[in-house]
N, C-alpha and C positions, 0 to 999 in steps of 0.2 A: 860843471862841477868844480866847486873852490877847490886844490890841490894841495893848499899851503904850500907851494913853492917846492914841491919834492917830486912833480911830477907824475906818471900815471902810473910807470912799473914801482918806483917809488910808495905810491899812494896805496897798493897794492900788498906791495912786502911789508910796508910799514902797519894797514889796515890787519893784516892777518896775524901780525905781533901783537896788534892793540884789543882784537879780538880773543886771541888766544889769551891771552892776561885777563880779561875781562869773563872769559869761561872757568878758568882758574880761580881766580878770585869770589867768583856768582857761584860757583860748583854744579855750573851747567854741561850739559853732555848733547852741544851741537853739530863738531863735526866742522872739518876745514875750512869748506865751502864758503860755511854759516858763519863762521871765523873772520875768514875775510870782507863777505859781505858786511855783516855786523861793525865791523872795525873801520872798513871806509864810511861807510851810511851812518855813523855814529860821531865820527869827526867834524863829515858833513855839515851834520844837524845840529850840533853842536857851536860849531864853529857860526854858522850863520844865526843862531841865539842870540851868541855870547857878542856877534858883532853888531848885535841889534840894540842889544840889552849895553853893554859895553865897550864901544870900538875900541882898538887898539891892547885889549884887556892880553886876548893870545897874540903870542908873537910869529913868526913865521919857521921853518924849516921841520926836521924830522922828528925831534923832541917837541916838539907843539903839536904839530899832528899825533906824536905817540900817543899825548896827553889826554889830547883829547878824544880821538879816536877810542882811548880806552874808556874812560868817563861817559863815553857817548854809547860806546857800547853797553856797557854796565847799566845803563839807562835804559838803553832798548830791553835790556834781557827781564829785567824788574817791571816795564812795563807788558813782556809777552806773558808772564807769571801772572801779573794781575789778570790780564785778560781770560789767561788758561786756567785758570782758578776758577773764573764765575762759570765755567760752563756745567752743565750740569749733563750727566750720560743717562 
């Protein structure tokens, strides 16, 4: 797992701030857990994107990871809405 250079407790505090902003923002009702996972998993995916599509585009440490973490979350949460949307009860 890419860290952006902040490391894993790091990657961790930082994921659960970018999460938490990204529930805020989405006006989602996840839940800490979901926060953090969301916020790492999202910077993640994001980050290896953006180095696919653009190397060098993010730069390294806590605010790049914030950034993206949050943006990647906010991505996740829009894409579980679409999904939870088509289902039908």
């Amino acid at each position: 797992m890419n860290t952006n250079g902040v490391g894993w407790i790091g990657a961790i505090i930082i994921g659960g701030i970018a999460g938490w902003l990204a529930e805020q923002f989405m006006k989602s009702d996840m839940g800490v857990l979901m926060n953090i996972i969301l916020g790492i998993v999202g910077a993640v995916v994001l980050n290896a994107i953006l180095a696919a599509v653009a190397p060098g585009l993010i730069g390294a440490g806590w605010i790049a990871y914030l950034i993206t973490g949050f943006i990647g979350a906010c991505l996740l949460i829009a894409i579980a809405r679409m999904f939870r949307g088509r289902r039908s009860v």
